[in-house]
ZADO-1210 file (C-alpha; in nm, 4 decimals, padded with zeros to 6 digits):
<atoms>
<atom x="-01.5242" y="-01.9549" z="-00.2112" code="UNK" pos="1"/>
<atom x="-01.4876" y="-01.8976" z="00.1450" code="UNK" pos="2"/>
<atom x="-01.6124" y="-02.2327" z="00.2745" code="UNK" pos="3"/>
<atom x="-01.3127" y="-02.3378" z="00.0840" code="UNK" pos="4"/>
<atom x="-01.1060" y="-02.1350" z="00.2755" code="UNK" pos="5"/>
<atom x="-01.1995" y="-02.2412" z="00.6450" code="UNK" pos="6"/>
<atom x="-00.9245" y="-02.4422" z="00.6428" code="UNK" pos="7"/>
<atom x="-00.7013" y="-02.1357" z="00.6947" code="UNK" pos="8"/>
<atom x="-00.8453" y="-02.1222" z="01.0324" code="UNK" pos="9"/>
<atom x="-01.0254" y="-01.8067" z="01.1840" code="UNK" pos="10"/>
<atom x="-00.7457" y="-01.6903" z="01.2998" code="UNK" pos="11"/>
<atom x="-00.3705" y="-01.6269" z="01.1372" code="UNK" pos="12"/>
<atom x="-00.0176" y="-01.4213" z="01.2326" code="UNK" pos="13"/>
<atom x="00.0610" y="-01.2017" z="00.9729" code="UNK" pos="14"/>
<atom x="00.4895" y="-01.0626" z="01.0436" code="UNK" pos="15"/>
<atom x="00.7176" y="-00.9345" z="00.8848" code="UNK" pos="16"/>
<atom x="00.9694" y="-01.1683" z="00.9863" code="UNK" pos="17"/>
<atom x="00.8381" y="-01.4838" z="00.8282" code="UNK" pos="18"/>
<atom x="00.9726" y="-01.2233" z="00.5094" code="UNK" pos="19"/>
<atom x="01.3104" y="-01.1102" z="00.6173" code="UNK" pos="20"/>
<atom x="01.4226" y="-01.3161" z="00.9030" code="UNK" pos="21"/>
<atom x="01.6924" y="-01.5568" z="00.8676" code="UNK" pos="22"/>
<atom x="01.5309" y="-01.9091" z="00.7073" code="UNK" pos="23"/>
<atom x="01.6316" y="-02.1107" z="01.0380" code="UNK" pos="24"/>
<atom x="01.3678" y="-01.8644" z="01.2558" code="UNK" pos="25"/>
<atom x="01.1460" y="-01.8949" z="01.0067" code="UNK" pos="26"/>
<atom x="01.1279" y="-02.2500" z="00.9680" code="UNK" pos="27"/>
<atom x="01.1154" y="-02.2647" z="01.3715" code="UNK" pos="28"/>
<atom x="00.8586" y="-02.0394" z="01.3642" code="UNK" pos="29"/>
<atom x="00.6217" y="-02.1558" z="01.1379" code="UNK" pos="30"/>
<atom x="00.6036" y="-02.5265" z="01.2989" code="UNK" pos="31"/>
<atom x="00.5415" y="-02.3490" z="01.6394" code="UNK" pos="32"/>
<atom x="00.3049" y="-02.1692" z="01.4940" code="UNK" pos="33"/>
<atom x="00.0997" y="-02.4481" z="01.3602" code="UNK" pos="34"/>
<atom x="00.1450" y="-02.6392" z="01.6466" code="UNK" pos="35"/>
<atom x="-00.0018" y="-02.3655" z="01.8660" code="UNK" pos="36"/>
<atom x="-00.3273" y="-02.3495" z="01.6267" code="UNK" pos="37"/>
<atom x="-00.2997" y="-02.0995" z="01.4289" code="UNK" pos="38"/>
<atom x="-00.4154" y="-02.1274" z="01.0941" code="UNK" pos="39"/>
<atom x="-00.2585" y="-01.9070" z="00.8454" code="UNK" pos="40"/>
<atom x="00.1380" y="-01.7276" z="00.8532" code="UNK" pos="41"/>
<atom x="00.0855" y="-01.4405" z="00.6410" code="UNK" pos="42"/>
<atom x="00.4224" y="-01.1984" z="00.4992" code="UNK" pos="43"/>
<atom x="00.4123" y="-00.8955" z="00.3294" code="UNK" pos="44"/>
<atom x="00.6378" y="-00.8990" z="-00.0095" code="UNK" pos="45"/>
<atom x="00.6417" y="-00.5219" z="-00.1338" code="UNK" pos="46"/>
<atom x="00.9686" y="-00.5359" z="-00.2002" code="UNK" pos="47"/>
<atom x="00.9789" y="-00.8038" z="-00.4721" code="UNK" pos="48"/>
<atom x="01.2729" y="-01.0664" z="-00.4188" code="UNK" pos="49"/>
<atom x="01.2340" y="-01.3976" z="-00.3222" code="UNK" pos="50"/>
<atom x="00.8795" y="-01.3454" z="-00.2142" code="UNK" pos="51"/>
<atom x="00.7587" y="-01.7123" z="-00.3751" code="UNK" pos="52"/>
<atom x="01.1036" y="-01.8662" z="-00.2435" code="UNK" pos="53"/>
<atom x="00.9772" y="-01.7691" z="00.1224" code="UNK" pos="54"/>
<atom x="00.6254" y="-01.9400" z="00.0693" code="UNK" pos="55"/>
<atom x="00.8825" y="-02.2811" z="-00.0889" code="UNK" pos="56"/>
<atom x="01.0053" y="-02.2097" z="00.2795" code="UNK" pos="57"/>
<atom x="00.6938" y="-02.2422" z="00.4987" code="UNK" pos="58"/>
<atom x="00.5194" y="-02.4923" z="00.3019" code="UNK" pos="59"/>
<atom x="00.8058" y="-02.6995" z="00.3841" code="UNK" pos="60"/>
<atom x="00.8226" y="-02.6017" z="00.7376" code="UNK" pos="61"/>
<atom x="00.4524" y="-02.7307" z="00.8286" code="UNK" pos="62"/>
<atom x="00.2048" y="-02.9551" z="00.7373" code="UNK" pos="63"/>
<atom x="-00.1099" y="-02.8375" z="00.7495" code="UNK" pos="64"/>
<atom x="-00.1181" y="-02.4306" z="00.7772" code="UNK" pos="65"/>
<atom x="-00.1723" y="-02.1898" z="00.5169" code="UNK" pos="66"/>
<atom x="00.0850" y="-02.0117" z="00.3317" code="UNK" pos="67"/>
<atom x="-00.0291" y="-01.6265" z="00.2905" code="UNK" pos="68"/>
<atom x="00.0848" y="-01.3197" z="00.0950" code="UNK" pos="69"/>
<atom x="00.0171" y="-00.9741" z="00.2240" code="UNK" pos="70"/>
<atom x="00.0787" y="-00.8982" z="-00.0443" code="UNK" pos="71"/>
<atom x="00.2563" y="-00.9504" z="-00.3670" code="UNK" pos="72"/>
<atom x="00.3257" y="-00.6596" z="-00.5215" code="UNK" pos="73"/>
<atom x="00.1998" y="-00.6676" z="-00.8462" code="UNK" pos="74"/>
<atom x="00.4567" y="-00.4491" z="-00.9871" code="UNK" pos="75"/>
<atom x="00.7619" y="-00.6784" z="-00.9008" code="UNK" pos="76"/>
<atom x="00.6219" y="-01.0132" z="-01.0106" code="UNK" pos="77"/>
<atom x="00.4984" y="-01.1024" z="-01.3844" code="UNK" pos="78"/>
<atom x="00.2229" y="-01.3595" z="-01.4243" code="UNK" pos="79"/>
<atom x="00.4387" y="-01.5248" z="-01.5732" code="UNK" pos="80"/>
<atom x="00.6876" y="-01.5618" z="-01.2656" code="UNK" pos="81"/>
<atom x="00.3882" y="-01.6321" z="-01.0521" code="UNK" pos="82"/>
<atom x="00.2529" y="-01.8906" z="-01.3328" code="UNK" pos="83"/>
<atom x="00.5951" y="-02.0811" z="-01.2814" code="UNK" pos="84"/>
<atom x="00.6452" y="-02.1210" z="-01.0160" code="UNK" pos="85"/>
<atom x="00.2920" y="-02.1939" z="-00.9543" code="UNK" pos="86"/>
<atom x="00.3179" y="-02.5072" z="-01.2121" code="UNK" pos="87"/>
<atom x="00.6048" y="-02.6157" z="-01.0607" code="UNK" pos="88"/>
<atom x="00.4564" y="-02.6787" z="-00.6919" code="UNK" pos="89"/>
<atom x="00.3408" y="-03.0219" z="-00.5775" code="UNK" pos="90"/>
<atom x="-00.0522" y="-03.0242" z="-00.5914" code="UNK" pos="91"/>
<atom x="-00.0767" y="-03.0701" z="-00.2127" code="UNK" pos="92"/>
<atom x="00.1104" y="-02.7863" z="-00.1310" code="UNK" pos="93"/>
<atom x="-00.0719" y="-02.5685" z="-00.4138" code="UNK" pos="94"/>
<atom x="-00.4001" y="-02.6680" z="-00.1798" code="UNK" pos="95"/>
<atom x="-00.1951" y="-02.4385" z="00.1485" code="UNK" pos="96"/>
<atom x="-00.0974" y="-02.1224" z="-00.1024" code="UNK" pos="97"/>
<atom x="-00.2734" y="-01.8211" z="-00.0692" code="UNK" pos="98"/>
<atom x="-00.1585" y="-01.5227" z="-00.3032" code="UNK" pos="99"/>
<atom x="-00.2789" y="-01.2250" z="-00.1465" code="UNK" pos="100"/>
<atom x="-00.1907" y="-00.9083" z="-00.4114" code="UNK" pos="101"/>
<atom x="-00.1388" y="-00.5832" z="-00.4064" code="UNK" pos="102"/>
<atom x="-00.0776" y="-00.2596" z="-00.6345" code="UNK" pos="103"/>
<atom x="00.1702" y="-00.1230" z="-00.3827" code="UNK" pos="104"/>
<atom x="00.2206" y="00.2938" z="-00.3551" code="UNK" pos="105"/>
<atom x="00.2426" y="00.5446" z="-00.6180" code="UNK" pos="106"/>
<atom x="00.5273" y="00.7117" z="-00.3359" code="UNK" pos="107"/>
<atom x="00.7161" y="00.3660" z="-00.3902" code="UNK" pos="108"/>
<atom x="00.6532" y="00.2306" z="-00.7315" code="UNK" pos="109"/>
<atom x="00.7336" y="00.6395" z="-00.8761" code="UNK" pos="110"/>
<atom x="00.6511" y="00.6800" z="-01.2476" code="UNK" pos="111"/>
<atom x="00.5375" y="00.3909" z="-01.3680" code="UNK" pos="112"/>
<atom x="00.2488" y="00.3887" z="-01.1128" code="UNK" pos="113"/>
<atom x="-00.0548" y="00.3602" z="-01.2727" code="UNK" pos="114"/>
<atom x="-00.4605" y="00.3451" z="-01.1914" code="UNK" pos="115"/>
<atom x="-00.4526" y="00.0812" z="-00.9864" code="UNK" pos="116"/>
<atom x="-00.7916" y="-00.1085" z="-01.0596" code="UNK" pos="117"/>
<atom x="-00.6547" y="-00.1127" z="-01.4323" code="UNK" pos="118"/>
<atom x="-00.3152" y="-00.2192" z="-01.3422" code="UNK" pos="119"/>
<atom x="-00.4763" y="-00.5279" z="-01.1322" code="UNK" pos="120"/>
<atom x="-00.7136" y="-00.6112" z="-01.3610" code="UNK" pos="121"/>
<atom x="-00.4813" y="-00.7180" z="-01.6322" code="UNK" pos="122"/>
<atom x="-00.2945" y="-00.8555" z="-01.3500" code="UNK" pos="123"/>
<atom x="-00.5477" y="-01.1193" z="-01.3157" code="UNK" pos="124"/>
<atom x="-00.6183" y="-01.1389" z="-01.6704" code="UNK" pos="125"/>
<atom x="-00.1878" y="-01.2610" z="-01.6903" code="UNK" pos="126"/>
<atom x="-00.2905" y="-01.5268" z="-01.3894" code="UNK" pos="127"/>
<atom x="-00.5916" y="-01.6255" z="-01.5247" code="UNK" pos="128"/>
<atom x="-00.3609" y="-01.7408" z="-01.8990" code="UNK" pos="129"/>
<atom x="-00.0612" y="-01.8855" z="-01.6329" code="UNK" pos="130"/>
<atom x="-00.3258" y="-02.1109" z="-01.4945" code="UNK" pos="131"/>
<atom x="-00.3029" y="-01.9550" z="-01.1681" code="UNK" pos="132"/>
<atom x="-00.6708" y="-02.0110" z="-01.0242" code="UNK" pos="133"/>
<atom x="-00.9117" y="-01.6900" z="-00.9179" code="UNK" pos="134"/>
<atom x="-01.0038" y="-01.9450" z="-00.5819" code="UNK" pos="135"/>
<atom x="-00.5839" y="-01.9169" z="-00.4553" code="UNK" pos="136"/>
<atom x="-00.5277" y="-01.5410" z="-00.4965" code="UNK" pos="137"/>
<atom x="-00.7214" y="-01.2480" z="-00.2741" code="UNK" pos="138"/>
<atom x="-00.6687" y="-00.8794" z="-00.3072" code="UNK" pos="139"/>
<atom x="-00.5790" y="-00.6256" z="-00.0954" code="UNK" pos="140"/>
<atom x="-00.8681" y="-00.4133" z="-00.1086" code="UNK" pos="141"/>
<atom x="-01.0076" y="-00.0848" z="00.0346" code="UNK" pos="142"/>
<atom x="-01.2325" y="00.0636" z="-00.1870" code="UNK" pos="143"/>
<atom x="-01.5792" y="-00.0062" z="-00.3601" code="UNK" pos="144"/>
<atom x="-01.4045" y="-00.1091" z="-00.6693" code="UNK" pos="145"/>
<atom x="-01.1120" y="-00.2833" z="-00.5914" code="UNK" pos="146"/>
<atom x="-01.3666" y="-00.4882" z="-00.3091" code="UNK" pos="147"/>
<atom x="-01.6014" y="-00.5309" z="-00.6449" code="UNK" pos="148"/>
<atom x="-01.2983" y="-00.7274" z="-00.8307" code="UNK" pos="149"/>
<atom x="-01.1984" y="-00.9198" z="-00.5423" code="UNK" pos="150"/>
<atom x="-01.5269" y="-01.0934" z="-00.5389" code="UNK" pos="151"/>
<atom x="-01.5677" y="-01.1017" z="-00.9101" code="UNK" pos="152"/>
<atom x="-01.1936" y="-01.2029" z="-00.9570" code="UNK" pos="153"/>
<atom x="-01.0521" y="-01.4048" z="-00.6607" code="UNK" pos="154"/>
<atom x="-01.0963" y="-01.5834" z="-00.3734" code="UNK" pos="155"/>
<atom x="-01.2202" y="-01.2686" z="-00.1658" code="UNK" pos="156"/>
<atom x="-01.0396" y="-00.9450" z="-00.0175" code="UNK" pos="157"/>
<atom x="-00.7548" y="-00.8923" z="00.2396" code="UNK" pos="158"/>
<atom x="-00.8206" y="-00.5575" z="00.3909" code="UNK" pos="159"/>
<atom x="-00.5305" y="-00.3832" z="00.5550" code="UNK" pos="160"/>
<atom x="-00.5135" y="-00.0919" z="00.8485" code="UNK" pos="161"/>
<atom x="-00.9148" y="-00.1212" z="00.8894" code="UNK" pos="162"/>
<atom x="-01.1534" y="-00.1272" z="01.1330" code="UNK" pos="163"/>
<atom x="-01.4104" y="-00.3540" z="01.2240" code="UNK" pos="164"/>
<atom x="-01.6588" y="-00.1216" z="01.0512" code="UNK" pos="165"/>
<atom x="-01.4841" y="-00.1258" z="00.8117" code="UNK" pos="166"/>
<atom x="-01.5040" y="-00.5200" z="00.7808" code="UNK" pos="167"/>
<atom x="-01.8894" y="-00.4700" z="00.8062" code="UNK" pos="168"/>
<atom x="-01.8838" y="-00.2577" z="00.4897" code="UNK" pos="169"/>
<atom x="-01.6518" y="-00.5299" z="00.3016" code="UNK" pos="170"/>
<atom x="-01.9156" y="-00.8152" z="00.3686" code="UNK" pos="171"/>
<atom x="-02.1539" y="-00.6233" z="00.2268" code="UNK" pos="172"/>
<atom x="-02.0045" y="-00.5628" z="-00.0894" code="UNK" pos="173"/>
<atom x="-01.8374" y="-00.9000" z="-00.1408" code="UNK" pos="174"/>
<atom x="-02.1472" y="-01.0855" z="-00.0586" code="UNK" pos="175"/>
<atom x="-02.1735" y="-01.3438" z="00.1476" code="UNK" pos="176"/>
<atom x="-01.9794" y="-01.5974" z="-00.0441" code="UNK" pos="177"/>
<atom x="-01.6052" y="-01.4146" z="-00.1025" code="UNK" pos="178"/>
<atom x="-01.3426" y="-01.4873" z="00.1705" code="UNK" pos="179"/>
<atom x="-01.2946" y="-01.2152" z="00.3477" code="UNK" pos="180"/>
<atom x="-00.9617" y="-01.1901" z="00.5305" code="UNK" pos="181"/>
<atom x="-00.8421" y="-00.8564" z="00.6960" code="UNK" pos="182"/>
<atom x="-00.4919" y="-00.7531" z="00.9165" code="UNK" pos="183"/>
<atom x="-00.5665" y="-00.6515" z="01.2811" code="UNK" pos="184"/>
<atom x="-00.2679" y="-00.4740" z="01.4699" code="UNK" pos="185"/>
<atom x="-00.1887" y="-00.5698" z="01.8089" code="UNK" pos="186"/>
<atom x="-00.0122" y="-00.4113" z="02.1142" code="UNK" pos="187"/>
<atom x="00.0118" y="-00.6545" z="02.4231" code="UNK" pos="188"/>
<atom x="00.0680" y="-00.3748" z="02.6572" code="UNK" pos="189"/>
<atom x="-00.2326" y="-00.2493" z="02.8832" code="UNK" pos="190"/>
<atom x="-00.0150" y="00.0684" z="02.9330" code="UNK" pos="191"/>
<atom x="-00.2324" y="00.3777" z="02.7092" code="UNK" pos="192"/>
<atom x="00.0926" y="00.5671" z="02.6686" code="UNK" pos="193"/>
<atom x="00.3356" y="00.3287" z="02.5708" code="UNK" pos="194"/>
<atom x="00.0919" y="00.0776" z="02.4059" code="UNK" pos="195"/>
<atom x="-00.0546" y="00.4008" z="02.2006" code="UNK" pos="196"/>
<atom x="00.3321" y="00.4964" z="02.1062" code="UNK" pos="197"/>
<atom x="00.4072" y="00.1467" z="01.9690" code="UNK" pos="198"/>
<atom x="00.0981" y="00.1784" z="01.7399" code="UNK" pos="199"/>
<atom x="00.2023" y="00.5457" z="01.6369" code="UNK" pos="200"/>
<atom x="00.5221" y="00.4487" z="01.5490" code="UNK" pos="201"/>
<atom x="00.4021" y="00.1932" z="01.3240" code="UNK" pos="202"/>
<atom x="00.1141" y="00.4419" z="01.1784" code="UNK" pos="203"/>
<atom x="00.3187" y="00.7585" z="01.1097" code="UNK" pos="204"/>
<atom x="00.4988" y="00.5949" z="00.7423" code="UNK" pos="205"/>
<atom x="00.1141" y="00.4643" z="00.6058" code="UNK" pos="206"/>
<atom x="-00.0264" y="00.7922" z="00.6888" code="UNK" pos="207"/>
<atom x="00.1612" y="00.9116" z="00.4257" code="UNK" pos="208"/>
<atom x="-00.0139" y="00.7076" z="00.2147" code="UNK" pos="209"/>
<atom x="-00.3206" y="00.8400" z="-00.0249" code="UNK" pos="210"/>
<atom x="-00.5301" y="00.4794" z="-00.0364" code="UNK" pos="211"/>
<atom x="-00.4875" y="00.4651" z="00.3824" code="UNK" pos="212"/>
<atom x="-00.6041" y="00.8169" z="00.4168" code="UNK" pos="213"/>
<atom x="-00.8660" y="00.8094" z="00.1436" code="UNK" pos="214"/>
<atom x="-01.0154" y="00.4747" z="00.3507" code="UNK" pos="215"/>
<atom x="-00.9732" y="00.6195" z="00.6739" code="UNK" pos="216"/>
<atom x="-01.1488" y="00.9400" z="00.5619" code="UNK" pos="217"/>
<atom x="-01.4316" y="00.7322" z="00.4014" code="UNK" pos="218"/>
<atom x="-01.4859" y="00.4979" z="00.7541" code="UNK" pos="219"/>
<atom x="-01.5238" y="00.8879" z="00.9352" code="UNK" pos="220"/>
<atom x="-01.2012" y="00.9974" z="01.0118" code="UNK" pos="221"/>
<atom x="-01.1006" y="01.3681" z="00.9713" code="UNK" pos="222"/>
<atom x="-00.8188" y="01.5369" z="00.8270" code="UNK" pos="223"/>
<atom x="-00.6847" y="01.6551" z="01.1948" code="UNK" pos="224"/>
<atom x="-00.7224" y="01.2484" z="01.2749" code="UNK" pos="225"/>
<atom x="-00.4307" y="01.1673" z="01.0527" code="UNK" pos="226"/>
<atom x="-00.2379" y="01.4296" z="01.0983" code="UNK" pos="227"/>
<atom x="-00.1776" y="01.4245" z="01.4591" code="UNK" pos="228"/>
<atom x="-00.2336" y="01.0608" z="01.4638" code="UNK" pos="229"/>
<atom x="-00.5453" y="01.0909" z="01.7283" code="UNK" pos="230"/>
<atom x="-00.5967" y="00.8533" z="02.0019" code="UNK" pos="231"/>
<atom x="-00.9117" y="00.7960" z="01.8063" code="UNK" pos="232"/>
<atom x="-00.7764" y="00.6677" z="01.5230" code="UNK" pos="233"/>
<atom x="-00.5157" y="00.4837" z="01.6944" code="UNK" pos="234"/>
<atom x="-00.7466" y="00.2803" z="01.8652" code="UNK" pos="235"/>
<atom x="-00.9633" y="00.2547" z="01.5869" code="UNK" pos="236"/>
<atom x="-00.7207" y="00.0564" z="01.3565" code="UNK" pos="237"/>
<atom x="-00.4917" y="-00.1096" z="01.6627" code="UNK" pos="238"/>
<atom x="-00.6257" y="-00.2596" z="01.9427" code="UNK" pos="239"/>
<atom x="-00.4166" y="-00.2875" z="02.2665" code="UNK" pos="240"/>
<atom x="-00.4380" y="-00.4326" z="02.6400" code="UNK" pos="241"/>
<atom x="-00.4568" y="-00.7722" z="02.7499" code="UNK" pos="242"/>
<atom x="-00.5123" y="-01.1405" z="02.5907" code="UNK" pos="243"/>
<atom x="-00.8906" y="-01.0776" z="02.6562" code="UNK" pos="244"/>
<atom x="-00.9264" y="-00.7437" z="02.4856" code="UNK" pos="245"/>
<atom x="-00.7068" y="-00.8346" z="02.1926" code="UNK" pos="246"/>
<atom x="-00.9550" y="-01.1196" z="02.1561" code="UNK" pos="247"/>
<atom x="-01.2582" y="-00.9098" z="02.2063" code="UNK" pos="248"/>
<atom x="-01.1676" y="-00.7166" z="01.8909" code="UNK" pos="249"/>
<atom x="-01.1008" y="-00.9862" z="01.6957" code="UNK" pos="250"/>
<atom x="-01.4313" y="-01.1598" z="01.7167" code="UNK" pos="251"/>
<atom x="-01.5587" y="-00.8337" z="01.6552" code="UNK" pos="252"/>
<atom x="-01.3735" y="-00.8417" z="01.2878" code="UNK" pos="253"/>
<atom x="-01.5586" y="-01.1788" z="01.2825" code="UNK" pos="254"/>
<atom x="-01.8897" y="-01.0626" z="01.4333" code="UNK" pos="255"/>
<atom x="-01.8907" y="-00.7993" z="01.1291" code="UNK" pos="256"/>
<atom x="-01.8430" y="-01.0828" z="00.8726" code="UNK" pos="257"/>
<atom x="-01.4766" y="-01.1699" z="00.8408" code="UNK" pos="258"/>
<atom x="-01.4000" y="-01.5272" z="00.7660" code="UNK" pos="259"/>
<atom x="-01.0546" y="-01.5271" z="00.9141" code="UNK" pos="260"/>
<atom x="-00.8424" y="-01.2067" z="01.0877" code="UNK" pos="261"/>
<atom x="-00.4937" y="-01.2290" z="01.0911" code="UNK" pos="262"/>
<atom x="-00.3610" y="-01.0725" z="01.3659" code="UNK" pos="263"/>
<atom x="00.0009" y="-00.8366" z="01.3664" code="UNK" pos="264"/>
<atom x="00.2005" y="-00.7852" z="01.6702" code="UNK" pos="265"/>
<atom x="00.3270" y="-00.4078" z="01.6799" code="UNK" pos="266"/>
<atom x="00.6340" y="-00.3775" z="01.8683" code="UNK" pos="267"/>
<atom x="00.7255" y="00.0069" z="01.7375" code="UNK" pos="268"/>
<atom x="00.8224" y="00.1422" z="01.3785" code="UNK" pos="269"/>
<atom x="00.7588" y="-00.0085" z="01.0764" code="UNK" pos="270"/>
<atom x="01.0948" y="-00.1927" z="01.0312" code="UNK" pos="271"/>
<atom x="01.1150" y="-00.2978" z="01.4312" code="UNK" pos="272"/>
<atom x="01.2516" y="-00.6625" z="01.3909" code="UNK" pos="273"/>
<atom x="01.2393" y="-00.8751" z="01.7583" code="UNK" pos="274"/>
<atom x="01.1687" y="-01.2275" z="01.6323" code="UNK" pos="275"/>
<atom x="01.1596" y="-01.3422" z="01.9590" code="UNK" pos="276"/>
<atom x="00.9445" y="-01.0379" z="02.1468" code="UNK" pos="277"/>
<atom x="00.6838" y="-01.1706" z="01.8583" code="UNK" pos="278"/>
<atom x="00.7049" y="-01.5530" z="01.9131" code="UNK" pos="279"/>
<atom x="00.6582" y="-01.4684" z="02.2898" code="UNK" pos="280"/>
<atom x="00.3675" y="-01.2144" z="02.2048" code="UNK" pos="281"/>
<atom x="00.2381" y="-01.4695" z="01.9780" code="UNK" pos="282"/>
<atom x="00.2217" y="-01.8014" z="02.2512" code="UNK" pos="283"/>
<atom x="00.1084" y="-01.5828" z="02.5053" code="UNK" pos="284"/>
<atom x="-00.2090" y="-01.4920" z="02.2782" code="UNK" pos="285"/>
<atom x="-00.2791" y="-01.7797" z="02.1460" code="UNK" pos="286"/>
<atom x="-00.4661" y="-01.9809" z="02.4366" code="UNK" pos="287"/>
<atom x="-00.7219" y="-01.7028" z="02.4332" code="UNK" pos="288"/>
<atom x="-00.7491" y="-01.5836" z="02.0890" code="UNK" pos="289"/>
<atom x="-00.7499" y="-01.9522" z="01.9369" code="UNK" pos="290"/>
<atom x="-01.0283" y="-02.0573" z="02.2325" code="UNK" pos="291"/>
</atoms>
C-alpha cells in the first residue's frame, strides 16, 4: 500500500491550526501550501467535533494535496459517522482522504478507556462493514502490536513524538510494503536555549502520558529523561536550527524507512496558536526541505 500513497508527497505540515483556525486561514493556507509543494496537511482531531467537516474544508481548498488526520479519535466518532460521511464524498476527493486514527488517552477519555488494541480493533471491524477501505485509514502507532495491526489492518502507521530510530524499528515491523508516515517537531531557531524551551513547552503535557513514556522508555530513554525533560530527549524527538538541519533530520526519518514525514512547527506550549509565525516558518522551509 505505500506505492499508493506516494502521491502524498515525502513530505507534509501537520498543525494544529488547519483544526481550529478560523475556515478563511485555513482555506488560505492549504492552497499556499500546495502551491509551495508540500504534499500532505495533516490536523489532529482529539477533541471530536467537526473533525470530517474540516477535511470537507481542505479538500475544497486544493486540488491535488492530501487530506490527513492525526488522528481521529476513535472514541468520538462511530463507524458509522465515519461510514457517512465517507459515502457521501465525491470519488475524486475520497482518492486525497487519509484517516489517520487514534485511541486517544486514558487521562482524557476517563472511565470508559479501555485496552486500546481491543478498542481499535473493533474499530476497524465498524469501518471495514461502513465500507470505509483498510488502504484510506493509518494508525497511530507506537508499539509492537498496535504497529502489527496497522500493517495487517490499514494503509500503514503514523507514529507520533518518535525518533528516527524509532522509524527504523517501525519499517521493520510493518514490512516493507505498509505506508509508513511519522510527525517530526520543528524549532526554526538555531538558539539551544530558546529553541530547547519552545520544544519543552510543547513536551511537558505528553510526558504525562503512559503510551509516550512507555515508547520513549522502550527507544532508551530513562526515567530521569522524562522527568526533567533532558536535553537528550529533547533533541531526540525535536529537531531545531536552521533550514539545513531541519532537513538533515528529515531525510534521516526517510533514510530509516519512512515513506513520507510530516513535519510540525513548535512555536511553545501545546495550545500556542500564531497562524502566521507557522505560514512564515512553513515558506521559509520549504525550498530546502521540498529540494
Amino acid at each position: 500500500m505505500a506505492s499508493e500513497w506516494k502521491k502524498a508527497g515525502r513530505i507534509g505540515v501537520w498543525a494544529s491550526d488547519f483544526r481550529f483556525g478560523d475556515p478563511g486561514f485555513v482555506r488560505e493556507a492549504a492552497a499556499e501550501l500546495e502551491d509551495l509543494g508540500y504534499g500532505t496537511i495533516w490536523f489532529p482531531g482529539g477533541r471530536g467535533g467537526d473533525l470530517l467537516e474540516r477535511i470537507d474544508l481542505i479538500l475544497d481548498a486544493t486540488q491535488r494535496c492530501i487530506v490527513a488526520t492525526g488522528i481521529l479519535n476513535i472514541w468520538m466518532h462511530e463507524p458509522a459517522e465515519v461510514g457517512a460521511w465517507w459515502r457521501g464524498l465525491d470519488p475524486a476527493w475520497r482518492e486525497r482522504v487519509m484517516l489517520g486514527l487514534g485511541v486517544g488517552h486514558a487521562l482524557a477519555i476517563g472511565e470508559a478507556w479501555r485496552q486500546p488494541l481491543t478498542k481499535m480493533a473493533a474499530y476497524l471491524d465498524g469501518l471495514d462493514a461502513e465500507g470505509v477501505p483498510a488502504g484510506s485509514r493509518c494508525i497511530a502507532a507506537l508499539g509492537p502490536k498496535m504497529l502489527d495491526l496497522s500493517r495487517d489492518r490499514s494503509a500503514g502507521a503514523h507514529p507520533y513524538l518518535v525518533t528516527p530510530e524509532h522509524t527504523a524499528i517501525a519499517r521493520e515491523r510493518l514490512g516493507p510494503d505498509a505506508w509508513l508516515a511519522p510527525e517530526q517537531g520543528v524549532v526554526l531557531d538555531s538558539d539551544p536555549t530558546s529553541a530547547r524551551q519552545k520544544a519543552r513547552e510543547q513536551l511537558s503535557s505528553y510526558a504525562r502520558l503512559a503510551n509516550y513514556r512507555n515508547s520513549w522508555l522502550r527507544l532508551g530513554f530513562d526515567e530521569n529523561d522524562i522527568e526533567t525533560l533532558s536535553d537528550r530527549l529533547i533533541d531526540a524527538l525535536f529537531v531545531w536550527g536552521t533550514p539545513g538541519t531541519i532537513a538533515e533530520r528529515l531525510s534521516s526519518h526517510l533514510q530509516a524507512g519512512a515513506d513520507h514525514v510530516c513535519l510540525q512547527a513548535i512555536l511553545g506550549p501545546i495550545g500556542t496558536s500564531d497562524p502566521e509565525t507557522a505560514r512564515r516558518i512553513w515558506r521559509e522551509l520549504a525550498p530546502t526541505v521540498l529540494s
